[in-house]
Structures are given as structure tokens and as C-alpha cells.
C-alpha positions as a Markdown table, in Angstrom:
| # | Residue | x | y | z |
|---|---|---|---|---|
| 1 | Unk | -20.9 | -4.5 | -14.2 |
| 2 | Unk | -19.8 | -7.6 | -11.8 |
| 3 | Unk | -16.4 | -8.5 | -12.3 |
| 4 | Unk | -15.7 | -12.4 | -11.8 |
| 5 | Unk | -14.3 | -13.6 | -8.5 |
| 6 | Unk | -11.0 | -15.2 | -8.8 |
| 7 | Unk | -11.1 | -18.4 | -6.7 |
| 8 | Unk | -8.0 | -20.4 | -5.5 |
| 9 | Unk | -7.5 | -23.0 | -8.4 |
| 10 | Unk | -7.0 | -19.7 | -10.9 |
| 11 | Unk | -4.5 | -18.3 | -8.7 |
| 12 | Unk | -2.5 | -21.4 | -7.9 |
| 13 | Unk | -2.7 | -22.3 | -12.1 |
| 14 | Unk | -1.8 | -18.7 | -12.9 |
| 15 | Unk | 1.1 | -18.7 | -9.9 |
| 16 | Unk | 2.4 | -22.8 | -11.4 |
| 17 | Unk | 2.4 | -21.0 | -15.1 |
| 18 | Unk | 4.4 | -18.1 | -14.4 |
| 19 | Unk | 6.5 | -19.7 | -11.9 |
| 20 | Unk | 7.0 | -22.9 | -14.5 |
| 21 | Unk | 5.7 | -25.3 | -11.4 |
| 22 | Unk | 4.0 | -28.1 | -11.2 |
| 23 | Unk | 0.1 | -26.7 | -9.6 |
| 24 | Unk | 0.0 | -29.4 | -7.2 |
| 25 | Unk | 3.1 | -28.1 | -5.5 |
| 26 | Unk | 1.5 | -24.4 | -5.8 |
| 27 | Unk | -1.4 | -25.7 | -4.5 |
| 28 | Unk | 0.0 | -27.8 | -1.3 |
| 29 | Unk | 1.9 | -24.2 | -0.9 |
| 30 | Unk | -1.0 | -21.9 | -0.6 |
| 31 | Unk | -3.1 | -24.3 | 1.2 |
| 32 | Unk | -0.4 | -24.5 | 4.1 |
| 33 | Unk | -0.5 | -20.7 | 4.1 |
| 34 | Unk | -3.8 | -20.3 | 4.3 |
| 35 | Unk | -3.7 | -23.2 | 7.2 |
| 36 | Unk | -1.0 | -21.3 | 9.1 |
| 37 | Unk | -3.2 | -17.9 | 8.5 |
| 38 | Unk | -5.9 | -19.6 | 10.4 |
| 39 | Unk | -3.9 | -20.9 | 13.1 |
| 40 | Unk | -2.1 | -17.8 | 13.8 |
| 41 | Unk | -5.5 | -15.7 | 14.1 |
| 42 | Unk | -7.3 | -18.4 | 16.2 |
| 43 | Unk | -4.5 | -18.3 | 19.0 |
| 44 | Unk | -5.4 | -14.1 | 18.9 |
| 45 | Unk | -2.1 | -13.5 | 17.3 |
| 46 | Unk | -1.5 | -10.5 | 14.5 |
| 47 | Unk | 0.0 | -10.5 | 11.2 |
| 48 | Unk | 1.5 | -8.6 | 9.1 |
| 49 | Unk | 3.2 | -8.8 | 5.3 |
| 50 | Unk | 4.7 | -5.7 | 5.1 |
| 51 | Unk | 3.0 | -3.2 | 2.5 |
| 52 | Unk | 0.4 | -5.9 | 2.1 |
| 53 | Unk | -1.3 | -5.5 | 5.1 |
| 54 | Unk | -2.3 | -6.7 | 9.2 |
| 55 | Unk | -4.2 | -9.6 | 9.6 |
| 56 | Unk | -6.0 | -9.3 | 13.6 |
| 57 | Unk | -8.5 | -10.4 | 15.9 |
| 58 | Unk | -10.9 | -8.0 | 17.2 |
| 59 | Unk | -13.5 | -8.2 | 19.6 |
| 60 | Unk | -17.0 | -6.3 | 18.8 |
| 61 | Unk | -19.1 | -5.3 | 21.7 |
| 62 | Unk | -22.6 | -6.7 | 22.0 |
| 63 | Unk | -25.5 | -4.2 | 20.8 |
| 64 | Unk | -28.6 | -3.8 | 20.2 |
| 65 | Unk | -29.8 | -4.2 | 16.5 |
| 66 | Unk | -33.5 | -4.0 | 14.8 |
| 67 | Unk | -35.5 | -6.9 | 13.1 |
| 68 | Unk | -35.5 | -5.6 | 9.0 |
| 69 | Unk | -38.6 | -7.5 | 9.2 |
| 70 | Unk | -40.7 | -5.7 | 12.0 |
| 71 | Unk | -38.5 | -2.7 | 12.7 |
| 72 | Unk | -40.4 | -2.2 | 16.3 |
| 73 | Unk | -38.3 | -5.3 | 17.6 |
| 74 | Unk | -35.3 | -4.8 | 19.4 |
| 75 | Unk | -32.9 | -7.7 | 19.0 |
| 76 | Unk | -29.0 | -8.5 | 21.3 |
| 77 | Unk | -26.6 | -8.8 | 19.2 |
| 78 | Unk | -24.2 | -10.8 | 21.0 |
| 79 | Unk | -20.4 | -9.6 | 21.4 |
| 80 | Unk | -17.9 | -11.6 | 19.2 |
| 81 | Unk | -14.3 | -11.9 | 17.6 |
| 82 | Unk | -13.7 | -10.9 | 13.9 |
| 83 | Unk | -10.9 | -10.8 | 11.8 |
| 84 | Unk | -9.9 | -7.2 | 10.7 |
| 85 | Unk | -7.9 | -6.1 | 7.6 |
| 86 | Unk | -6.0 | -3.3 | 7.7 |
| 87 | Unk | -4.5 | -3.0 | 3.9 |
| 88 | Unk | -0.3 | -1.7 | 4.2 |
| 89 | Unk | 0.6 | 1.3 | 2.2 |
| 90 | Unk | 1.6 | -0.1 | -1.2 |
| 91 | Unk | -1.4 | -2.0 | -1.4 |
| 92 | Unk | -3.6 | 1.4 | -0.5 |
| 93 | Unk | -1.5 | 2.8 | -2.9 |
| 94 | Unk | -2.0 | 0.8 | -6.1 |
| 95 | Unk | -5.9 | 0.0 | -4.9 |
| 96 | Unk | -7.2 | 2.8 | -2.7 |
């Protein structure tokens, strides 16, 4: 069975009701971090909320992949940066 996704309006609502705050403060908060988040991985930095987990930037070599389609052509896959989540030893923990 598929559990629902949680999107960012029922955390910030849940976060403003436990909190007692108003949800366009919340909201203003968690869009900054998420902002910030962004910035700091474009510049190629890494970061880390301890027992959370690393945020980083990772560059995957190129390769050579297969069409699904017609599984006789070779296709390049080109080399490019990705963001990789390494999840900090509470969150394994309780998760994991």
C-alpha cells in the first residue's frame, strides 16, 4: 500500500500548530531554509545537521547506458553533479 506524500504546506501547518505560530511565519522560515540549502550546494559546499544527515555535491562519471526501447543501442550518458544524501546515525537509527 502507498502511503501519502507529505508536502510543504502539511509540515509548515503541522510545525505553526505545535509551535502555536502563525503558518505564514513557519512558512517564510522553511522557505528560507530550503533557499539557503540550495545556495550552499550550488557553490559545491557540504552540509551537515548532525544525526540528521550530509547534504553534498558529487560528480558522476559519464558512461555508457542502453536504449530500454531497442536494447542493441548504445547511448553516452554524459558526466554530471548530483546531490547525495548520506542519512546521520540517529536518523539510520529510528529509519534504517
Amino acid at each position: 500500500m502507498k502511503r501519502p506524500n507529505i508536502q510543504k504546506k502539511d509540515l509548515v501547518g503541522t510545525i505553526a500548530r505545535e509551535k502555536k505560530l502563525r503558518s505564514t511565519l513557519v512558512l517564510n522560515v522553511v522557505n528560507s531554509f530550503l533557499k539557503k540549502v540550495v545556495h550552499v550546494l550550488s557553490q559545491g559546499e557540504r552540509l551537515e545537521f548532525r544525526d540528521f544527515g550530509v547534504f553534498e555535491v558529487i560528480k558522476r562519471k559519464a558512461k555508457m547506458g542502453r536504449n530500454p526501447k531497442k536494447s542493441h543501442v548504445s547511448i553516452k550518458i554524459p558526466a554530471k553533479n548530483v546531490v547525495k544524501f548520506t542519512p546521520g546515525r540517529k536518523l539510520r537509527k529510528v529509519v534504517l
